[in-house]
Biopython code that builds the backbone (N, CA, C, O; Angstrom):
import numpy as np
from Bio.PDB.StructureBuilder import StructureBuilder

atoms = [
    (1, "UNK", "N", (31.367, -5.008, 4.918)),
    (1, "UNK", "CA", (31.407, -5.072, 3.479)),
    (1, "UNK", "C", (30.006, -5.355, 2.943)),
    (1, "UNK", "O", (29.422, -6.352, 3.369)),
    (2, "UNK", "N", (29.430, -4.579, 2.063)),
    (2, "UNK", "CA", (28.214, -4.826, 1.306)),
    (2, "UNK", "C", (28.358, -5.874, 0.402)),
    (2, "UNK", "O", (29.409, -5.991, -0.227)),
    (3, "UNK", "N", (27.324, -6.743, 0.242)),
    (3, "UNK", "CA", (27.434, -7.797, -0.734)),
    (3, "UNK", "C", (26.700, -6.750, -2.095)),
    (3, "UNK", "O", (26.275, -5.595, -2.075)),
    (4, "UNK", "N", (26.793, -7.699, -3.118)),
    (4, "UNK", "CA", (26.133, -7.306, -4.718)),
    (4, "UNK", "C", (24.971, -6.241, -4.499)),
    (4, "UNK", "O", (24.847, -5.036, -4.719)),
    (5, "UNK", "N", (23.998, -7.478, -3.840)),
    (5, "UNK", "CA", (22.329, -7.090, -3.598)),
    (5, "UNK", "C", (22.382, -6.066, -3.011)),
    (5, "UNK", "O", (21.512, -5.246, -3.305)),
    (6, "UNK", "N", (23.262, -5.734, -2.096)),
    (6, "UNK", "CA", (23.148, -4.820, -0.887)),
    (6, "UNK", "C", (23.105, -3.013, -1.688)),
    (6, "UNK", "O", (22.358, -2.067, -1.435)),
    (7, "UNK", "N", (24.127, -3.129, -2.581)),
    (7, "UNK", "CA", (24.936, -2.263, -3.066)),
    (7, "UNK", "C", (23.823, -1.985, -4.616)),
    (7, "UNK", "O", (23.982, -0.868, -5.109)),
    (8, "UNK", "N", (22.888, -2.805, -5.266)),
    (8, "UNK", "CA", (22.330, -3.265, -6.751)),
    (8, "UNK", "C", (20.820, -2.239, -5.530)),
    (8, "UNK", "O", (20.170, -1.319, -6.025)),
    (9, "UNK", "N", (20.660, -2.572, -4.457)),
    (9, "UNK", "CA", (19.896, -2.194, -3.505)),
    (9, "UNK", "C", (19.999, -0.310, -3.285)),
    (9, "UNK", "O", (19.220, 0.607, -3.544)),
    (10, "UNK", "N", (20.602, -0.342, -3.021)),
    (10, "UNK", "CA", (21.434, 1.687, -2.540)),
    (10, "UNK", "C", (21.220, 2.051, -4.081)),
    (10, "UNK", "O", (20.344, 2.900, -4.254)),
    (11, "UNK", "N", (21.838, 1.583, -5.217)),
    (11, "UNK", "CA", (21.694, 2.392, -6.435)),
    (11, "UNK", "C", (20.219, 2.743, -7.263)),
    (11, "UNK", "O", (19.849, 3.743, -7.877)),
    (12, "UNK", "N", (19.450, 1.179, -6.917)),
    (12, "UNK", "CA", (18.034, 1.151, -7.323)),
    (12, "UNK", "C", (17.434, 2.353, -6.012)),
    (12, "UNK", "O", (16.892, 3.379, -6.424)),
    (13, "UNK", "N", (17.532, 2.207, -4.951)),
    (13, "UNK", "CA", (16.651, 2.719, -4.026)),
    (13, "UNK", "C", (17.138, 4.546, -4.299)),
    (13, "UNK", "O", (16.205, 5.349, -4.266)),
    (14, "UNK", "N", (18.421, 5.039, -4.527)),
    (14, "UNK", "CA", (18.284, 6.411, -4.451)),
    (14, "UNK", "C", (18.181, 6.794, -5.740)),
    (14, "UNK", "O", (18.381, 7.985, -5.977)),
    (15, "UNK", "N", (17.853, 5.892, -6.844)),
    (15, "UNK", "CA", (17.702, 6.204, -8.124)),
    (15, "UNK", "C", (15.997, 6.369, -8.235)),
    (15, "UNK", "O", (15.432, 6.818, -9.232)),
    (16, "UNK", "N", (15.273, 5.885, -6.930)),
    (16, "UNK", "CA", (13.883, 5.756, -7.620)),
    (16, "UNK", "C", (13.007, 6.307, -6.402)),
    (16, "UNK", "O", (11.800, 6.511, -6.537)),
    (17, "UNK", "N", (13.896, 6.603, -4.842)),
    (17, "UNK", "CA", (13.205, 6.750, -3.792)),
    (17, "UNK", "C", (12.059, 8.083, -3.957)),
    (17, "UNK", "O", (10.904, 8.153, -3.536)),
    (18, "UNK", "N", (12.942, 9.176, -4.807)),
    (18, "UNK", "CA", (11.652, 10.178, -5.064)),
    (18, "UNK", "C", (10.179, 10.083, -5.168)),
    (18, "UNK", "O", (9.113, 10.351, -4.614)),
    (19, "UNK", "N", (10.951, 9.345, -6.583)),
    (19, "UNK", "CA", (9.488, 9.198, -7.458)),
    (19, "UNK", "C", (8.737, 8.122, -6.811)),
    (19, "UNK", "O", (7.700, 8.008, -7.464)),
    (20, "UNK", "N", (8.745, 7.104, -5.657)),
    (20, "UNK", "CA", (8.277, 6.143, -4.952)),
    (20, "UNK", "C", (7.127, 6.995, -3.662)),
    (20, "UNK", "O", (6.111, 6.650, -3.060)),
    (21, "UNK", "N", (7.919, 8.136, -3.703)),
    (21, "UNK", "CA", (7.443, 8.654, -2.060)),
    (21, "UNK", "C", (6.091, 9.616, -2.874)),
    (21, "UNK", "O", (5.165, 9.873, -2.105)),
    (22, "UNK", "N", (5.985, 9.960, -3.821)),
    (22, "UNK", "CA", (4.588, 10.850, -4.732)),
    (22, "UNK", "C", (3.318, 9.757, -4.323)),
    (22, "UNK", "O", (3.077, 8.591, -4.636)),
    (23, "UNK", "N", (2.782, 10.571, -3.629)),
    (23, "UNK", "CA", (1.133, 10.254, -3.241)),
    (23, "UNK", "C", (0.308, 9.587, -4.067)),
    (23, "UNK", "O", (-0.347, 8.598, -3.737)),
    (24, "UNK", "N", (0.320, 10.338, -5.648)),
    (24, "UNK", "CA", (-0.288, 10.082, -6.998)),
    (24, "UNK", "C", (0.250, 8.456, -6.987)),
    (24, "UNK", "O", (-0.524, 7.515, -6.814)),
    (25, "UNK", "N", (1.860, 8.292, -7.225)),
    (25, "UNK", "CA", (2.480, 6.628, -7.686)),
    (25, "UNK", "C", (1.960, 6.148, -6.718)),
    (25, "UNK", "O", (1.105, 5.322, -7.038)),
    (26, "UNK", "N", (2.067, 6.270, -5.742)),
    (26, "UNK", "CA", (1.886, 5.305, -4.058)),
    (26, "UNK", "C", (-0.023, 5.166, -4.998)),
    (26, "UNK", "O", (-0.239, 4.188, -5.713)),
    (27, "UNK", "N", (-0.819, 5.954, -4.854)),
    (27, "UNK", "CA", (-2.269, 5.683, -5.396)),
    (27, "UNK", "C", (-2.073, 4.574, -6.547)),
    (27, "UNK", "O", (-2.414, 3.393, -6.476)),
    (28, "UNK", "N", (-1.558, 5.110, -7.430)),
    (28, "UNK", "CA", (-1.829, 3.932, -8.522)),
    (28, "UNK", "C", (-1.181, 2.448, -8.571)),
    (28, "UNK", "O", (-1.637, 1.354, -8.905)),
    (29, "UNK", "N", (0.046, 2.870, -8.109)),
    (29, "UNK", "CA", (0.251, 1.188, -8.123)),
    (29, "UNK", "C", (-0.104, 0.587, -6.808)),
    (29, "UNK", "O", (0.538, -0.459, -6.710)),
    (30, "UNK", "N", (-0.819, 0.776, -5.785)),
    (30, "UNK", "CA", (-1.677, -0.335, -4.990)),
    (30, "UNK", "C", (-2.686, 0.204, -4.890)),
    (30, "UNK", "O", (-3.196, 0.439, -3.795)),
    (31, "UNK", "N", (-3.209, 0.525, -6.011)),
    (31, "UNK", "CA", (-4.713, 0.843, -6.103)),
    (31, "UNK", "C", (-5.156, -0.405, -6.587)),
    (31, "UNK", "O", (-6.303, -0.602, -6.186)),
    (32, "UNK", "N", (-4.713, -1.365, -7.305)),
    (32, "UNK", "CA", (-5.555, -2.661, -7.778)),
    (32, "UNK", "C", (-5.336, -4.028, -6.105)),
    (32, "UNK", "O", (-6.041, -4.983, -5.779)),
    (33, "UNK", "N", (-4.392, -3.601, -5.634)),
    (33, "UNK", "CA", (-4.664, -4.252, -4.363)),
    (33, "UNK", "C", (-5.647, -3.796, -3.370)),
    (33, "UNK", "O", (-6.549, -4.500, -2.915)),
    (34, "UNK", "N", (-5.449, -2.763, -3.114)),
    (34, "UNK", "CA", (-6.641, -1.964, -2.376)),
    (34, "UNK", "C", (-8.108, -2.617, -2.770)),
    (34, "UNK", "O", (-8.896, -3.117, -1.967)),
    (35, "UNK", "N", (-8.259, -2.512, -3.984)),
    (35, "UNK", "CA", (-9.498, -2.907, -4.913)),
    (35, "UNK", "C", (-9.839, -4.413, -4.856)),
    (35, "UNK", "O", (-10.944, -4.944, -4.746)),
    (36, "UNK", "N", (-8.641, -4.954, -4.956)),
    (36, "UNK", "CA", (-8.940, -6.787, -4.820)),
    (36, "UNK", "C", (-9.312, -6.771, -3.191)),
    (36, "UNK", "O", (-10.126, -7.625, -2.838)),
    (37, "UNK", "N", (-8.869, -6.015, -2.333)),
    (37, "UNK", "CA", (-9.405, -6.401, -0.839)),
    (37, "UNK", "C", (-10.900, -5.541, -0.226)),
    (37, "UNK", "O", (-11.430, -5.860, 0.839)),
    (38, "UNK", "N", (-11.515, -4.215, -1.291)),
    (38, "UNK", "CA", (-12.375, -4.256, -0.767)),
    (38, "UNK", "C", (-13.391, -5.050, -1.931)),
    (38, "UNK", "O", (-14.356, -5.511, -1.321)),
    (39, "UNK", "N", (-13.456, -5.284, -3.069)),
    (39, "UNK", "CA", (-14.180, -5.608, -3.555)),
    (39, "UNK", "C", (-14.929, -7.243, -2.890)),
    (39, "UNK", "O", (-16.129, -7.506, -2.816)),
    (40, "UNK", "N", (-13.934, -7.992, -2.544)),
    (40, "UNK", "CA", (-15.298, -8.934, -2.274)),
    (40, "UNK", "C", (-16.305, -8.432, -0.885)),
    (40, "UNK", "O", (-17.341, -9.012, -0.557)),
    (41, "UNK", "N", (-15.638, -7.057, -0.092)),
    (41, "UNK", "CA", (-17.201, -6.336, 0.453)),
    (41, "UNK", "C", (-18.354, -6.169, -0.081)),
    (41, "UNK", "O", (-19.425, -6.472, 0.446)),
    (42, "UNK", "N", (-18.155, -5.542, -1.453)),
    (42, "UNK", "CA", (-19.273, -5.257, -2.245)),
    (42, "UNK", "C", (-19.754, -6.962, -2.526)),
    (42, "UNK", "O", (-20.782, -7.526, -2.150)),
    (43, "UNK", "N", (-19.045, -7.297, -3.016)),
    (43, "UNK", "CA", (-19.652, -8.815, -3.541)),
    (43, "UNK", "C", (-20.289, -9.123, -2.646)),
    (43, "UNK", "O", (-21.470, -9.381, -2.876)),
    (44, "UNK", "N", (-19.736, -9.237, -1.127)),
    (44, "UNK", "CA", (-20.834, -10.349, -0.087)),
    (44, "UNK", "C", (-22.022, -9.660, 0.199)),
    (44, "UNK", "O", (-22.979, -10.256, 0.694)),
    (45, "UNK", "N", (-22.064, -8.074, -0.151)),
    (45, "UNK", "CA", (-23.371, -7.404, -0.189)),
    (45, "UNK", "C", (-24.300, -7.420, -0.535)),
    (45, "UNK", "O", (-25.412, -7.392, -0.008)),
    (46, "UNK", "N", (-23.670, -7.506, -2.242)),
    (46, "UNK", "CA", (-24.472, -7.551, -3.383)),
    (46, "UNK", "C", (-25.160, -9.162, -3.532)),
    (46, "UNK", "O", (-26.166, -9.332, -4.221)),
    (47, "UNK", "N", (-24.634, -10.053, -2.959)),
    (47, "UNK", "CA", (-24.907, -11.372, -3.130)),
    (47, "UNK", "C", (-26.458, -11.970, -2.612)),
    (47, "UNK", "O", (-27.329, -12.708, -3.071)),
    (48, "UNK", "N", (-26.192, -11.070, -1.212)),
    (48, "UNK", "CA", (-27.842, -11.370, -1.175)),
    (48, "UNK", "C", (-27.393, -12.458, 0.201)),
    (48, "UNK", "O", (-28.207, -12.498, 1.123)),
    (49, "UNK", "N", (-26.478, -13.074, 0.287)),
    (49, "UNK", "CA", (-27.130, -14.011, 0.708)),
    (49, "UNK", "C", (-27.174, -14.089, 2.726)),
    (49, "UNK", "O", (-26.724, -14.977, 3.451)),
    (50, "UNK", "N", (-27.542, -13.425, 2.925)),
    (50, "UNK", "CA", (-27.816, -12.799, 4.288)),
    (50, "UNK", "C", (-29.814, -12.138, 4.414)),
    (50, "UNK", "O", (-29.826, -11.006, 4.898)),
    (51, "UNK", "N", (-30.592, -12.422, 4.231)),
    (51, "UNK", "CA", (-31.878, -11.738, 3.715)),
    (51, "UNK", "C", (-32.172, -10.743, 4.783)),
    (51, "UNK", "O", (-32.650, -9.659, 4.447)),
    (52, "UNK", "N", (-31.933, -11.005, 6.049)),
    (52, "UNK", "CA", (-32.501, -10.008, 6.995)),
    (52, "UNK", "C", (-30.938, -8.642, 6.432)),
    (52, "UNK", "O", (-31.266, -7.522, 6.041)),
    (53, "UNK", "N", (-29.599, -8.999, 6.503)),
    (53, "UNK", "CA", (-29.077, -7.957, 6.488)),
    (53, "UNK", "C", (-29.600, -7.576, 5.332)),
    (53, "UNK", "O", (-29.846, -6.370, 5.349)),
    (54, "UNK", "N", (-29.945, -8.235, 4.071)),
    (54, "UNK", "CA", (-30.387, -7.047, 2.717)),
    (54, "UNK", "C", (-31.461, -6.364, 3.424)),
    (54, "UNK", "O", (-31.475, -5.154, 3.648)),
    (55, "UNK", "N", (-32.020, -6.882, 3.636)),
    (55, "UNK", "CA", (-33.532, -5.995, 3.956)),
    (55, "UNK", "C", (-33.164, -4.643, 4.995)),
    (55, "UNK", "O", (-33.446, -3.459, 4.808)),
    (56, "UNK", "N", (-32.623, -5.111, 5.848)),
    (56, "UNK", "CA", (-31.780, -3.936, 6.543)),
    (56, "UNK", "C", (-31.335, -2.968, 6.118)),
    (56, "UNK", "O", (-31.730, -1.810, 6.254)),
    (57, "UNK", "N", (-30.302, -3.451, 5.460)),
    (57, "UNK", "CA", (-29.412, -2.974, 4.359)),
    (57, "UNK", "C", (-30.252, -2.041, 3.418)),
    (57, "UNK", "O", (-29.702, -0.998, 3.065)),
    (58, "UNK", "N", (-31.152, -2.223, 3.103)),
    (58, "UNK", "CA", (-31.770, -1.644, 1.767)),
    (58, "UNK", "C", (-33.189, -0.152, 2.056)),
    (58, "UNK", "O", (-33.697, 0.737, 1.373)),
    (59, "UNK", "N", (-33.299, -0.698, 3.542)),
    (59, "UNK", "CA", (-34.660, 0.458, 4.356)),
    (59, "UNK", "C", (-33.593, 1.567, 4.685)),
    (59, "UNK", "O", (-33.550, 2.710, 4.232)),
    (60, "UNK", "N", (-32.625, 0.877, 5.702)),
    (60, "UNK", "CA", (-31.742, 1.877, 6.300)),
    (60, "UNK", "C", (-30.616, 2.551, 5.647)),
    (60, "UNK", "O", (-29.974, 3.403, 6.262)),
    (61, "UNK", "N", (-30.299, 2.182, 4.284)),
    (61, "UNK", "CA", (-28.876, 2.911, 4.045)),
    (61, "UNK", "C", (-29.080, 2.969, 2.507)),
    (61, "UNK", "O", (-29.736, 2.159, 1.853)),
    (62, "UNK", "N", (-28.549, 3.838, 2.126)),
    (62, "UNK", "CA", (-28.364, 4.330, 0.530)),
    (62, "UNK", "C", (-27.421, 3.386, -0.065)),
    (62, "UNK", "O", (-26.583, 2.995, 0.747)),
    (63, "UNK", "N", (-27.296, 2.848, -1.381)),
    (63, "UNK", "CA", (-26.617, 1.953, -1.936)),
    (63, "UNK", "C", (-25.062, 2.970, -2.381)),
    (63, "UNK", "O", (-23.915, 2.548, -2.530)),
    (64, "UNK", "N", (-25.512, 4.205, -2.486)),
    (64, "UNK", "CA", (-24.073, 4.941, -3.219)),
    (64, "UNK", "C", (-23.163, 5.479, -1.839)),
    (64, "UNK", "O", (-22.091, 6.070, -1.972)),
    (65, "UNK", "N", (-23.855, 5.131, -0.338)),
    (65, "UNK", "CA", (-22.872, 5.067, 0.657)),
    (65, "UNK", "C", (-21.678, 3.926, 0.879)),
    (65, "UNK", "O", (-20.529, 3.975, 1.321)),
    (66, "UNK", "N", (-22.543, 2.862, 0.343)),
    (66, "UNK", "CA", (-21.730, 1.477, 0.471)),
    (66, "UNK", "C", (-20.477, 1.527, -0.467)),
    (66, "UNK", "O", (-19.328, 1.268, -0.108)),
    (67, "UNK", "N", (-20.748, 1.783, -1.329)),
    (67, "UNK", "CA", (-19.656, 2.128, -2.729)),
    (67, "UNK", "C", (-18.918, 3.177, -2.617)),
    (67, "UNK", "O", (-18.008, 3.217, -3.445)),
    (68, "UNK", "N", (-18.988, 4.263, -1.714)),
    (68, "UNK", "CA", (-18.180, 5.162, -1.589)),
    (68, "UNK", "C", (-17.456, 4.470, -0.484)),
    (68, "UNK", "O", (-16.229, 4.569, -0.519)),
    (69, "UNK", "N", (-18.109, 3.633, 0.707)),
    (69, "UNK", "CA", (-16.978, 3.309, 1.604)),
    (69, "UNK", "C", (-16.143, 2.250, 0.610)),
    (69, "UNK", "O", (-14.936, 2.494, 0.597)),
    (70, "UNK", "N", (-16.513, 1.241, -0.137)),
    (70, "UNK", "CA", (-15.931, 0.269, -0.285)),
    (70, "UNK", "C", (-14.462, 1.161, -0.960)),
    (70, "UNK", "O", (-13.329, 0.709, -0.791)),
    (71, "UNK", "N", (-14.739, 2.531, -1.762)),
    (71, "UNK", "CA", (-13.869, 3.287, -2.905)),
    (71, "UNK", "C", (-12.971, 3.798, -1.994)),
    (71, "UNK", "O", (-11.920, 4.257, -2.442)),
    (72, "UNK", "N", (-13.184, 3.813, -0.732)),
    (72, "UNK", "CA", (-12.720, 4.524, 0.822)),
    (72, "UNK", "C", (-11.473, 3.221, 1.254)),
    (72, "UNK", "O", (-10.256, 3.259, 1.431)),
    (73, "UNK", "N", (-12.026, 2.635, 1.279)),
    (73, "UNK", "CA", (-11.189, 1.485, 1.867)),
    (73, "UNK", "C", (-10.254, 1.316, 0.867)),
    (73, "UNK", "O", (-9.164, 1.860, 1.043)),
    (74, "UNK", "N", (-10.447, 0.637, -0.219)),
    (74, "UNK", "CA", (-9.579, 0.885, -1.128)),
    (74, "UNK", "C", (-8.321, 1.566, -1.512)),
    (74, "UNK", "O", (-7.184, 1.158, -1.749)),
    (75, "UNK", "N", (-8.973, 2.924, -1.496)),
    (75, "UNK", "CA", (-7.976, 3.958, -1.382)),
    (75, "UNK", "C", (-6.498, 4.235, -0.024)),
    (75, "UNK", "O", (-5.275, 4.375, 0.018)),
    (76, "UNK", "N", (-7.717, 4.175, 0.895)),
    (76, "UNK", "CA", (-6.817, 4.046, 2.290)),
    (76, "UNK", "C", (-6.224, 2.721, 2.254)),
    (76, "UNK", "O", (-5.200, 2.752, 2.936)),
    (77, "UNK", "N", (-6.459, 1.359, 1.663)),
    (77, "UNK", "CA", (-5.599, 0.642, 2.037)),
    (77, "UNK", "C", (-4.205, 0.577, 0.885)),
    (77, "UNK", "O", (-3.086, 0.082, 1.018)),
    (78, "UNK", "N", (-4.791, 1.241, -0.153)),
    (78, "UNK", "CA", (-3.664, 1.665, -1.273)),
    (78, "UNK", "C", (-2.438, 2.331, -0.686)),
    (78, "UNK", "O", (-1.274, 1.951, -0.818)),
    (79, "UNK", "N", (-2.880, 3.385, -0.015)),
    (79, "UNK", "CA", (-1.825, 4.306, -0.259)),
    (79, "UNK", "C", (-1.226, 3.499, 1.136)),
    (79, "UNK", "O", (-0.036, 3.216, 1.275)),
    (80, "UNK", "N", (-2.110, 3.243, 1.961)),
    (80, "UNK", "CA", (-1.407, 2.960, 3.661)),
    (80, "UNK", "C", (-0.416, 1.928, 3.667)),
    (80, "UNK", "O", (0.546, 1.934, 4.435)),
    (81, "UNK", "N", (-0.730, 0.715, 2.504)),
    (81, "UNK", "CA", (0.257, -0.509, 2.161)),
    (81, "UNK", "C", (1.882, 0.394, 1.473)),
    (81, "UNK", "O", (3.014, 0.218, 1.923)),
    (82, "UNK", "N", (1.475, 1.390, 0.234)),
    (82, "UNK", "CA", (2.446, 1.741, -0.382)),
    (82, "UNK", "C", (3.605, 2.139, 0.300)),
    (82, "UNK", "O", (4.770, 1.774, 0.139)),
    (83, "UNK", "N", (2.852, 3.370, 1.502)),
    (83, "UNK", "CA", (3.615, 3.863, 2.406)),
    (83, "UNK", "C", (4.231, 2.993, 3.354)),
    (83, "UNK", "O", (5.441, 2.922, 3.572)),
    (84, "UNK", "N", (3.704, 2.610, 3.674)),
    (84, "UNK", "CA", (4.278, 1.293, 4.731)),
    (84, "UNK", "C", (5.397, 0.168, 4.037)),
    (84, "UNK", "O", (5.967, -0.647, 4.763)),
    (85, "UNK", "N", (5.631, 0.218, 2.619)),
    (85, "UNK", "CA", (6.578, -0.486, 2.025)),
    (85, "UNK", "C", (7.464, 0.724, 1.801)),
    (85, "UNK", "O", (8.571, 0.500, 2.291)),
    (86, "UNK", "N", (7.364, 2.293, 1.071)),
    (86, "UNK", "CA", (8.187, 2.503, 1.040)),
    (86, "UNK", "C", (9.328, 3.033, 2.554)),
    (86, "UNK", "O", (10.553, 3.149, 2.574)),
    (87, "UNK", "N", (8.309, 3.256, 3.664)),
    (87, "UNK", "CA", (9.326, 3.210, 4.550)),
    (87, "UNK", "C", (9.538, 2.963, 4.974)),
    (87, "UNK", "O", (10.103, 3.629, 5.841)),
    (88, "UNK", "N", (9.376, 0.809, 5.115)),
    (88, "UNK", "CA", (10.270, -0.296, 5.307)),
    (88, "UNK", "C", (11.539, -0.425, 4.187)),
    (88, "UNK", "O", (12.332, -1.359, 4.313)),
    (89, "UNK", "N", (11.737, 0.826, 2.783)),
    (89, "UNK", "CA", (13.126, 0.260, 1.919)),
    (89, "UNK", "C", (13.438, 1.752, 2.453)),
    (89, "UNK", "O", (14.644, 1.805, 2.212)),
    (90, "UNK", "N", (13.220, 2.560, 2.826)),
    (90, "UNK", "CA", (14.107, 3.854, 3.614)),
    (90, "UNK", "C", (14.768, 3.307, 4.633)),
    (90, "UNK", "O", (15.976, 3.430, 4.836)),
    (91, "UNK", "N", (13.784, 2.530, 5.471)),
    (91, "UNK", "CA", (14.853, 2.252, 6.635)),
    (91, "UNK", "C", (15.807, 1.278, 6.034)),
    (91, "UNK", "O", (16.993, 1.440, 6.320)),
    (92, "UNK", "N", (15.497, 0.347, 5.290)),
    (92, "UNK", "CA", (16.697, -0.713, 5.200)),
    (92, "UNK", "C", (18.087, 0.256, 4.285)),
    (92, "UNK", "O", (19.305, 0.084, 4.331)),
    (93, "UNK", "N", (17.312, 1.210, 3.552)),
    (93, "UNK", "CA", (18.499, 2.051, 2.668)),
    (93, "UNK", "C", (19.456, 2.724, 3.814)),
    (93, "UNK", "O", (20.655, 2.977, 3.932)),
    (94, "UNK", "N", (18.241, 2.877, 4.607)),
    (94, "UNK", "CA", (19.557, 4.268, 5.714)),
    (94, "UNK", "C", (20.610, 3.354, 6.745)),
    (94, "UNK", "O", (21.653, 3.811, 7.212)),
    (95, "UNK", "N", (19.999, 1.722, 7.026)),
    (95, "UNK", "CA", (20.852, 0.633, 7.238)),
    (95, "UNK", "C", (22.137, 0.320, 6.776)),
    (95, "UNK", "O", (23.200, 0.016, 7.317)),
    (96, "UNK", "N", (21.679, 0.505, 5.423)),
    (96, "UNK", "CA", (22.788, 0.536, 4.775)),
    (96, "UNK", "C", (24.098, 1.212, 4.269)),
    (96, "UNK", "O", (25.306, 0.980, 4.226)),
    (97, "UNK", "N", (23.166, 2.216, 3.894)),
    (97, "UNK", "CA", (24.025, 3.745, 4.225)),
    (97, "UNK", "C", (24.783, 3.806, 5.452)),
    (97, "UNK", "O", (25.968, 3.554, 5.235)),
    (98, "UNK", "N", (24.562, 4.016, 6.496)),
    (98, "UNK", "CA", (24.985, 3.527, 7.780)),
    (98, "UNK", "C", (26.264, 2.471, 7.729)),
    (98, "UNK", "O", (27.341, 2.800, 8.227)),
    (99, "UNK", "N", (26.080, 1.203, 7.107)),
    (99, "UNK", "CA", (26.822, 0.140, 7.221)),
    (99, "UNK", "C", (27.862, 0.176, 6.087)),
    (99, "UNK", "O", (28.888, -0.505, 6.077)),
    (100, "UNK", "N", (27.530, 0.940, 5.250)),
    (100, "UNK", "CA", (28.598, 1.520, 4.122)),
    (100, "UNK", "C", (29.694, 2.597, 4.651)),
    (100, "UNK", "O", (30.893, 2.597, 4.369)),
    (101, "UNK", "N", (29.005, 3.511, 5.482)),
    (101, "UNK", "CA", (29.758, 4.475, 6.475)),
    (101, "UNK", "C", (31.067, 4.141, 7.169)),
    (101, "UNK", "O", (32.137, 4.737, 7.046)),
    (102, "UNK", "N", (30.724, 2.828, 8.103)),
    (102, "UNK", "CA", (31.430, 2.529, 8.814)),
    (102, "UNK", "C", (32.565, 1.708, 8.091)),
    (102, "UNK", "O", (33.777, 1.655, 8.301)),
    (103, "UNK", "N", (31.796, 1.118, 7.213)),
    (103, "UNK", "CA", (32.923, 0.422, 6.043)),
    (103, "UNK", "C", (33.966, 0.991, 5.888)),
    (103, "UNK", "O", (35.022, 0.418, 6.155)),
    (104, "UNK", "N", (33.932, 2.307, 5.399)),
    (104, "UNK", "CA", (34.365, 3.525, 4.877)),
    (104, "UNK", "C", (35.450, 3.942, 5.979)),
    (104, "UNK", "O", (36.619, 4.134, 5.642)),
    (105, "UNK", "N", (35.021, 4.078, 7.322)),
    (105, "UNK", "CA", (35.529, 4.831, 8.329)),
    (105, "UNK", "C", (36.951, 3.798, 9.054)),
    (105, "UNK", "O", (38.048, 4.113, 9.515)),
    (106, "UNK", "N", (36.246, 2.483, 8.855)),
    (106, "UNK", "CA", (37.480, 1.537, 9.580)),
    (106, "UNK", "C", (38.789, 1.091, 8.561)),
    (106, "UNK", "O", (39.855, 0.573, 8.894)),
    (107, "UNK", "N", (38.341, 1.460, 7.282)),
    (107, "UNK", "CA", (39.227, 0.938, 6.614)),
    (107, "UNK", "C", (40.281, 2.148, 5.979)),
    (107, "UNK", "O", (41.240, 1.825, 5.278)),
]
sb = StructureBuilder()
sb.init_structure("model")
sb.init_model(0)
sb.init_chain("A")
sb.init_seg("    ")
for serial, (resi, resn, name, xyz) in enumerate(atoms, 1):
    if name == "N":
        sb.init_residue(resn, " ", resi, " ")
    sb.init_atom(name, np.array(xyz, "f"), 0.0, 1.0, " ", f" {name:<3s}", serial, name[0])
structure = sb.get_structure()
């Protein structure tokens, strides 16, 4: 037997699983997480407070490489978190589905 949640769960999840699984939504809504985890990269960069790595940092490498990786990371950790949540609620939906089945079948 499904409880409330279980069942408030199956109606939300096949009412919204589409529009969850689009590349574009997965980008935007953990794009500001993505962003909160690479940005303090840039910060400990920009900070300075390492002098041999600035100096390093500044002979050997272009400043608009650093910012494209940090925009890199970001991105990849956006979409890689999104995905990785939505198909931890697929599997628990098809759990359920599953456990609704049998509901169905014994009774």
């Amino acid at each position: 037997m499904l409880s409330e949640d279980e069942k408030a769960f199956l109606v939300y999840w096949e009412q919204n699983r589409a529009r969850q699984k689009r590349l574009f939504y997965q980008l935007l809504v953990g794009l500001p997480l993505g962003l909160l985890l690479a940005l303090p990269i840039l910060i400990n960069y920009m900070s300075g407070w390492d002098k041999r790595a600035v100096m390093v940092g500044n002979t050997q490498s272009n400043p608009l490489v650093l910012i494209i990786a940090v925009l890199a990371i970001a991105v990849f950790f956006s979409i890689f978190n999104r995905r990785h949540k939505w198909e931890m609620n697929e599997q628990h939906y098809l759990e359920l589905k599953g456990k609704e089945a049998e509901d169905v079948k014994t009774n």
